[in-house]
Each structure stands twice: as C-alpha cells, then as structure tokens.
N, C-alpha and C positions, 0 to 999 in steps of 0.2 A: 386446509389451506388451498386457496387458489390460485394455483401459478400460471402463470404466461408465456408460453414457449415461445422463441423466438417465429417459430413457421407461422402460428397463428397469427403472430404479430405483420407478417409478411401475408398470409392472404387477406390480414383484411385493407392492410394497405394496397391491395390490387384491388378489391373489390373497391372501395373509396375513390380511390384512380379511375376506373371503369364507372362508378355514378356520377362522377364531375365529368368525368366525358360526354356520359346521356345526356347531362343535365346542360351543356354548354350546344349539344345540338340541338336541342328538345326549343332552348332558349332562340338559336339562332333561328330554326324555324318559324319561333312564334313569335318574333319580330319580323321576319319578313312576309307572314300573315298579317300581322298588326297593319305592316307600309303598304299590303296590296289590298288592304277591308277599308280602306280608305275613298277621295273622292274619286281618281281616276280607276279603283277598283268596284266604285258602285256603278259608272260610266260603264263598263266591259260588262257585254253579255256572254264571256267565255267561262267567269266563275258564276256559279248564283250567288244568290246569299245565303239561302237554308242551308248546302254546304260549307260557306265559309263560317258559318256561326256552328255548324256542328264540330267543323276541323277545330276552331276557337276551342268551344267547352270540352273535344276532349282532349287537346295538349292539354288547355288549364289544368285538368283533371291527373292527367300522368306525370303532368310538373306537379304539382301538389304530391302525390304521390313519391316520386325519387326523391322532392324535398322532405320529405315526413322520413324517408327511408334513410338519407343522409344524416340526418338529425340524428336519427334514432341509431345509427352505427354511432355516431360520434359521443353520445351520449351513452353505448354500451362500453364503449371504450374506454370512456373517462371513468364509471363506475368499477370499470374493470382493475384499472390503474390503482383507485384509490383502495379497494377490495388489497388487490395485491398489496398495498402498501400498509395495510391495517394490518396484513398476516405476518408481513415484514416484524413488524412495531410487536408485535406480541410473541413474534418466536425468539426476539432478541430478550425482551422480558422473561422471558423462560416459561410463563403458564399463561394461559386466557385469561384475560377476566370475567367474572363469574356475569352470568346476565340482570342488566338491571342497574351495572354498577356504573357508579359517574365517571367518566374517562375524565375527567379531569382532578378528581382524588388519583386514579390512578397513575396519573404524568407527575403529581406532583410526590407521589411517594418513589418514581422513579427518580425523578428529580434528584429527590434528598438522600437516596442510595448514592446515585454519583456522585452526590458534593460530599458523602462519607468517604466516599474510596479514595474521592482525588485529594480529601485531607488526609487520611493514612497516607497518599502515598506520596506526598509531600512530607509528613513526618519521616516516612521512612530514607528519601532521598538529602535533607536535613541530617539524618543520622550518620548516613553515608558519607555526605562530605565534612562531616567533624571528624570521624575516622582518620577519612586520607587528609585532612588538614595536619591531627595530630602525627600519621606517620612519616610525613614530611619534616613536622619540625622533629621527631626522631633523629630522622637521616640526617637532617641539616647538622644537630649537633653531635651525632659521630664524624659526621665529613671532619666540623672543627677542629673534634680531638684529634683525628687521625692528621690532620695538619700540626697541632703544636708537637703529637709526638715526634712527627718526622720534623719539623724544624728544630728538636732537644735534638735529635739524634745526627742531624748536620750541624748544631754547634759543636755537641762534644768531638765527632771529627776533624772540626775546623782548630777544638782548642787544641788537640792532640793526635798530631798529626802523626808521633811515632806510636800508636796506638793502631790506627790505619794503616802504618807497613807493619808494623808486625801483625797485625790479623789477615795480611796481604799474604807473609811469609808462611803463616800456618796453612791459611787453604793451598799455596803452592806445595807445601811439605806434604799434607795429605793429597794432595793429586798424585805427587812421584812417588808414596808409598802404597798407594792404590795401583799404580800403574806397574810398579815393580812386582807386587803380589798377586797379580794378575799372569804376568811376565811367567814368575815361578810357577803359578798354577798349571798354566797353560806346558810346561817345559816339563813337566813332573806328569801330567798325565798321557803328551807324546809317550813321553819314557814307556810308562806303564804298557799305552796300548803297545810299542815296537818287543816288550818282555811276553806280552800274553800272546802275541801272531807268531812271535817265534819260541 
C-alpha cells in the first residue's frame, strides 16, 4: 500500500508554488521580449536580432520545459491520489484482488455483501422493536391492574369506613406496644449493666 503523508503532500505543494512562480516570470519576460521584437524594437540598434531570436528560442525552450515539469508533478499527483484510493478500497474489502480480475465483478459482489448485511440488520432492528413493542404493551397492562386494584381497595375503604379506623387503631396499638417493649428492654438492661459495675 501506498500511502501519503501529509509532509509529502506539503513539499510538493511548495515545489508546485515555486514552478508557477518560474513560470509566471519566465512568462512575463517573454512577453516583454515578445513587445520589444517588434517594430520599434527592429528600429533600435541597442538589441540585435541573432540575440533577441536566441533570448526567444531559449525562454521557449525553458517554458516548455517547467510546463512539461508542471504537468508531469500534477499528473504524479493525481496518479498518486487514485493509487492511494485503490489501497483504501481494497484494505476495506479485507484481501486484494487477485490479478487479472474484473473490478467491476469485484464492486459488485461487494455490492451485494452490503445489501446482505444492511438486510440482516434491518431484520434484526424489526426484531428489536417488536420486543420493546411487546414490553410496553406488558407494562401498559400491569399499570391497569395495578389501578383497578388500588381503585377495589379505595372502594372497600370508602364502603367501610369502620374498617379503616379499626385497622387505624391496631397499627396505633402495635406502635404503643413496640414502644412500651422497647421502654422495658432498655430499663431491664440499665438495670443489668448498674448489677455487673457493681
């Protein structure tokens, strides 16, 4: 697998930076060769010509050149990209494919692996919610009984009311006879400890 670190990706973005720079001087040069090889530059005897035709052919020459050079970075670059993106595609598939073989058999049996998985797991999220569908209506129907019991158990209070003081009067009886046995325990084992100190 061929991966791309990010530094490489930063030097060649400098070096790309630095041929558009050559290439925008190289240019302005050979425009303003261009506007001085002209009439009033055939008029001046301060250029000749054999030099300005040679200045000519080798800018040509060296723009040609950082152009072919540009190119040829941009074009490693994009092959580099897709290289990377091929390695991508194939480590997620979990093996190569074997050489020779149609990539496009092989997308489409990846294909049909995911449209197996995303139906299981749709089946299995289906299943999930009939679950909690069912547990719901569970609870729903104890919620209910637990309301008709407690509304039986406020009628028979309401029909009999001396039923409700007297079960009023027994938990009061059991409190004062807890409290009382309490009372004694506590007064019984003073006793004891003030017989064993002395």
């Amino acid at each position: 697998m061929s991966s791309i670190s990010g530094s490489s990706w930063e030097e060649m973005r400098k070096q790309a930076r630095l041929l558009e720079n050559d290439i925008d001087v190289k240019l302005v040069a050979f425009s303003k060769l261009g506007m001085s090889s002209g009439p009033s530059g055939l008029s001046s005897e301060s250029v000749p010509l054999i030099s300005s035709e040679d200045m000519f052919d080798t800018m040509s020459m060296e723009l040609q050149q950082l152009l072919n050079k540009d190119y040829q970075q941009e074009f490693s670059k994009t092959s580099a990209r897709v290289q990377a993106r091929r390695s991508r595609e194939e480590l997620l598939r979990g093996s190569s494919p074997p050489p020779g073989a149609a990539s496009g058999l092989n997308r489409r049996d990846q294909y049909a692996k995911e449209a197996n998985h995303l139906h299981s797991s749709h089946i299995l999220v289906d299943e999930q919610i009939n679950i909690a569908m069912e547990a719901r209506e569970h609870l729903t129907s104890q919620r209910q009984t637990f309301k008709r019991i407690q509304t039986r158990f406020n009628d028979i209070t309401n029909r009999f009311p001396m039923l409700n003081s007297l079960m009023y009067r027994i938990n009061a009886r059991k409190r004062r006879d807890s409290l009382i046995v309490g009372i004694v325990v506590a007064v019984c084992t003073f006793l004891l400890l003030l017989y064993a100190f002395h």
